[in-house]
C-alpha positions in Angstrom: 18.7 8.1 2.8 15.7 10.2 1.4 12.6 10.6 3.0 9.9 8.0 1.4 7.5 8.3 4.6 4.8 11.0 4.5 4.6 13.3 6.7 0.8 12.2 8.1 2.4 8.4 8.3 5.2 9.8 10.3 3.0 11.1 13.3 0.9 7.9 13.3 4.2 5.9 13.5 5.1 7.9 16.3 2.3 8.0 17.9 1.5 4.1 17.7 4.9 3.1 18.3 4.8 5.3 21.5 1.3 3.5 22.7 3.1 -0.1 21.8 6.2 0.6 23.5 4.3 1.7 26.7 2.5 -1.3 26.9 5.7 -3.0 28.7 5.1 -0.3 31.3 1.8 -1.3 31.9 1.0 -5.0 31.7 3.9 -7.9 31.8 7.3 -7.2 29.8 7.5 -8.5 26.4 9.6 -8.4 23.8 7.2 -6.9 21.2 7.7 -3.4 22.7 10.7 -3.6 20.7 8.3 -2.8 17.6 7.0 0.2 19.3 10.4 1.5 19.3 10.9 0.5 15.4 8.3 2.3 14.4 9.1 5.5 16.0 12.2 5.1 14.7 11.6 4.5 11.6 9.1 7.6 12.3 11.6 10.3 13.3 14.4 9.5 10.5 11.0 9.7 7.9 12.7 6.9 6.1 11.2 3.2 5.7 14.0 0.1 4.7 11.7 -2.0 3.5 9.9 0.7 1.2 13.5 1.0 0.3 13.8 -1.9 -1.0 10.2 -2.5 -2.4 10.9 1.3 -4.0 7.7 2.4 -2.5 7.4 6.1 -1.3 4.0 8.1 0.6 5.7 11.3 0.6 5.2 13.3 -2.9 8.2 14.6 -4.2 8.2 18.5 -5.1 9.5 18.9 -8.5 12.6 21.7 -8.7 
């Protein structure tokens, strides 16, 4: 798995999947939380499945 996220998309992924996934805390339960926790997944391993598939990457590459 390489990284295909950008670093900037990572922390709001984080950050928004945090505020979703806290929303079961405050209001009534429901299963959407259960995005909140996707994205900051999909946040801290900096790697996207569907960009994956759709070969899309944010991140720029540093030539070696």
């Amino acid at each position: 798995m390489t990284v295909n996220i950008h670093p900037y998309e990572r922390l709001v992924r984080v950050v928004l999947g945090l505020f979703v996934s806290s929303l079961a805390f405050w209001g009534p339960a429901h299963p959407a939380f259960l995005l909140g926790l996707v994205l900051v997944a999909t946040g801290a391993a900096g790697w996207c499945p569907p960009y994956a598939l759709l070969g899309i990457s944010t991140c720029r590459h540093v030539a070696k």
